[in-house]
C-alpha beads as a LAMMPS data file, in Angstrom:
LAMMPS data file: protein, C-alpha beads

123 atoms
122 bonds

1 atom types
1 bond types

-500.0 500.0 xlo xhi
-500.0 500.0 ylo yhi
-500.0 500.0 zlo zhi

Masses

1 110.0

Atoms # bond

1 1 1 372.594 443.660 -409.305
2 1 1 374.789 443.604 -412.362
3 1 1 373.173 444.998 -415.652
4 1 1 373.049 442.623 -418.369
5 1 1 375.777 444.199 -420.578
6 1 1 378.358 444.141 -417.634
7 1 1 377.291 440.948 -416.332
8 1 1 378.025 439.795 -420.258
9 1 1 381.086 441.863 -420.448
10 1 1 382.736 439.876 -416.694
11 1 1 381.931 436.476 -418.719
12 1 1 383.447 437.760 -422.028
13 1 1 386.813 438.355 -419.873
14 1 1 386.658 435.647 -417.839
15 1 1 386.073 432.929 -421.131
16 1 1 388.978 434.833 -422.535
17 1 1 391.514 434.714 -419.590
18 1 1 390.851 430.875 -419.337
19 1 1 391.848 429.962 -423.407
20 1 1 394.831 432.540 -423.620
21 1 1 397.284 429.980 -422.640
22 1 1 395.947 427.893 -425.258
23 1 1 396.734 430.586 -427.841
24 1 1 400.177 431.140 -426.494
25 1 1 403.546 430.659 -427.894
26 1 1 407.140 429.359 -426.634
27 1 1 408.667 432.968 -426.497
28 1 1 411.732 433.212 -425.995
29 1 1 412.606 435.655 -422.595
30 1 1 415.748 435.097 -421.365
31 1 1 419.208 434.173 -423.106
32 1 1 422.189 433.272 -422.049
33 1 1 424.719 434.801 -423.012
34 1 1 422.296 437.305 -424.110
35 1 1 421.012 438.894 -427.071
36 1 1 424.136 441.218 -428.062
37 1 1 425.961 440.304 -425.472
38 1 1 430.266 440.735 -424.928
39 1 1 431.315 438.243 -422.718
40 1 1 434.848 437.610 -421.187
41 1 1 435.188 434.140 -421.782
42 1 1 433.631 430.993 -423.337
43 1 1 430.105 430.314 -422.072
44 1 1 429.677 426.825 -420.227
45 1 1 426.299 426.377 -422.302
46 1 1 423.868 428.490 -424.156
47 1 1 420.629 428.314 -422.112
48 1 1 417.708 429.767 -423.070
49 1 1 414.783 430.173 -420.941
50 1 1 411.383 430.341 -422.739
51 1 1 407.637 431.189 -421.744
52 1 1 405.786 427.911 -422.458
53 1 1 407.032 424.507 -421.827
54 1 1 408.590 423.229 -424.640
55 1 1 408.647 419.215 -426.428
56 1 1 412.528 418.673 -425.968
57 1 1 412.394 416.252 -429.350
58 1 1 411.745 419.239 -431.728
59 1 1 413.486 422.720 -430.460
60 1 1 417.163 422.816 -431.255
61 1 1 419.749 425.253 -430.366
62 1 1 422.475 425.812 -433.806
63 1 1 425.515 427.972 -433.374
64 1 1 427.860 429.736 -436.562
65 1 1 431.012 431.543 -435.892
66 1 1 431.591 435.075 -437.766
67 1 1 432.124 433.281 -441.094
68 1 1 429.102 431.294 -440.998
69 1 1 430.633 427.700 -439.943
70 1 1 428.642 425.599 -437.690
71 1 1 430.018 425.393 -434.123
72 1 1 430.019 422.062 -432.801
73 1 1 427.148 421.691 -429.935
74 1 1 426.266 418.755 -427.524
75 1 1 422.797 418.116 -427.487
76 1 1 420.298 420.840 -426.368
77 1 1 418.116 419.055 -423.488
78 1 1 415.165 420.362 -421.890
79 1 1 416.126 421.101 -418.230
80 1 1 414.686 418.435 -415.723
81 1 1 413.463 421.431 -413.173
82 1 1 411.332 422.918 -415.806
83 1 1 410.188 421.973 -419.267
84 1 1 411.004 425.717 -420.569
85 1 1 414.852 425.733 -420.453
86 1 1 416.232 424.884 -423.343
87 1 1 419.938 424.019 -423.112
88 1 1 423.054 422.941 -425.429
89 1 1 426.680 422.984 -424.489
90 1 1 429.648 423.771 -427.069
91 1 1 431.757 420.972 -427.422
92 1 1 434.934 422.701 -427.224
93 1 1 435.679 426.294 -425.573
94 1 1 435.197 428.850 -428.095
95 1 1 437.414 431.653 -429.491
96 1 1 436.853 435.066 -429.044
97 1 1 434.740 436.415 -432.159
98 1 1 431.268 436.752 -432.732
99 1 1 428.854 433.796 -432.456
100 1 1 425.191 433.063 -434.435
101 1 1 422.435 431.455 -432.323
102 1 1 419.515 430.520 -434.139
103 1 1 417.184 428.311 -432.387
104 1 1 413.531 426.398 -433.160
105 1 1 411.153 425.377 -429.925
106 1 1 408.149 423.435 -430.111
107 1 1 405.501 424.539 -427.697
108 1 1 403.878 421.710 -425.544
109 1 1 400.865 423.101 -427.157
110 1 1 402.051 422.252 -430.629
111 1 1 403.201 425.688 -431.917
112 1 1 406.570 426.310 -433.800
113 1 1 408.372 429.369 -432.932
114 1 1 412.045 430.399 -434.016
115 1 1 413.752 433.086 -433.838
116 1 1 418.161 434.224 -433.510
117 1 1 420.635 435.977 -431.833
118 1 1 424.365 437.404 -431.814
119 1 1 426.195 437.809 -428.827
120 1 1 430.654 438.052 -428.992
121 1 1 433.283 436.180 -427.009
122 1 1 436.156 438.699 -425.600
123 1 1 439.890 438.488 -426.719

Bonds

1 1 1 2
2 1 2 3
3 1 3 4
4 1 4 5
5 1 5 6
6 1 6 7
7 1 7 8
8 1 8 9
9 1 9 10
10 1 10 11
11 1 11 12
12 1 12 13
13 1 13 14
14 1 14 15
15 1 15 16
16 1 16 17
17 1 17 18
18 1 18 19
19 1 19 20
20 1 20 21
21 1 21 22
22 1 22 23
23 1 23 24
24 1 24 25
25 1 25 26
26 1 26 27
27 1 27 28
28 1 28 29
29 1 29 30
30 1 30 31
31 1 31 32
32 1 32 33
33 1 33 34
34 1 34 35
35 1 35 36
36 1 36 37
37 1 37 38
38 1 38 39
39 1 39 40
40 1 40 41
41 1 41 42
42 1 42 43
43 1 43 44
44 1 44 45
45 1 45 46
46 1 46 47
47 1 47 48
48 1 48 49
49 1 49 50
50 1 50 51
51 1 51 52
52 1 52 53
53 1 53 54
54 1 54 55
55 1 55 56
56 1 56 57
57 1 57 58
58 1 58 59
59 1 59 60
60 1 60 61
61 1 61 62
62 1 62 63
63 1 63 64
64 1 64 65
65 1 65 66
66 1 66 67
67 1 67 68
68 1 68 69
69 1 69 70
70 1 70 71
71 1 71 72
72 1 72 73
73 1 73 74
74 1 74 75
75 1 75 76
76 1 76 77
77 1 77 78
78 1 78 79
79 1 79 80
80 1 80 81
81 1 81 82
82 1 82 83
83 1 83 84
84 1 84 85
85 1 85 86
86 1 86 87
87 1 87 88
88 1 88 89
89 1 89 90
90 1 90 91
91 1 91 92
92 1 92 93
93 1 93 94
94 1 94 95
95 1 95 96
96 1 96 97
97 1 97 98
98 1 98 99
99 1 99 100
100 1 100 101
101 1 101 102
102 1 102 103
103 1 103 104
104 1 104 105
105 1 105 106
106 1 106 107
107 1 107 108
108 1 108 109
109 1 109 110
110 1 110 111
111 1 111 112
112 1 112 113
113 1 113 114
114 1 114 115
115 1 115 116
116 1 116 117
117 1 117 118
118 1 118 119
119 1 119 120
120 1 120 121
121 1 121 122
122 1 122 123
C-alpha cells in the first residue's frame, strides 16, 4: 500500500502531465533552410516546422535581404498534413547574399511566440 505522501506525490505528477500542453508554446524546431545555414541555391520555400499547432490567420513568415529590404513572399499557409508547418514561398528566386527571417505563430492555444533567423544563399 502506497504511503500517503507518495500516493499524493503520483497525483501531483499525474495532474501536472495532463495541463502541460495547455501551458505550452508554438516553438519553433525545425527550419528550413536552417538557422545559419549556406545553401547552394534559392530555397523553393521557407518552411518551418513548429511544436504546437498553429492558427494559420495570425503567424507570418517576413524575409529582408542583407540591406534590410523586404523580400517579396507568397503567402505563408499552414500545411494541410499538419497544422504545425508553417510555410511561405519567395516570389522570385533569390540572389546569393544573406537573408533575414523573422517570423510570428499563434498557438492553437492562443499564445504568441516570435522569434528570427539568418541563413545565406551561395554565389
Amino acid at each position: 500500500m502506497l504511503s500517503r505522501s507518495r500516493t499524493t506525490a503520483v497525483t501531483l505528477v499525474a495532474i501536472l502531465g495532463m495541463s502541460s500542453s495547455a501551458w505550452a508554446h508554438a516553438h519553433l524546431e525545425i527550419a528550413e533552410p536552417g538557422k545559419d545555414s549556406a545553401i547552394p541555391s534559392s530555397p523553393t520555400a521557407i518552411t518551418l516546422n513548429f511544436s504546437e499547432g498553429l492558427e494559420p490567420s495570425f503567424s507570418s513568415i517576413s524575409l529582408t535581404d542583407e540591406s534590410g529590404v523586404a523580400v517579396p513572399l507568397g503567402p505563408a499557409t499552414v500545411s494541410d498534413d499538419t497544422d504545425t508547418r508553417l510555410t511561405a514561398a519567395p516570389a522570385t528566386p533569390l540572389k546569393p547574399g544573406k537573408y533575414h527571417v523573422t517570423w510570428r505563430a499563434l498557438s492553437k492555444d492562443g499564445h504568441r511566440t516570435a522569434g528570427s533567423f539568418d541563413f545565406s544563399v551561395m554565389p
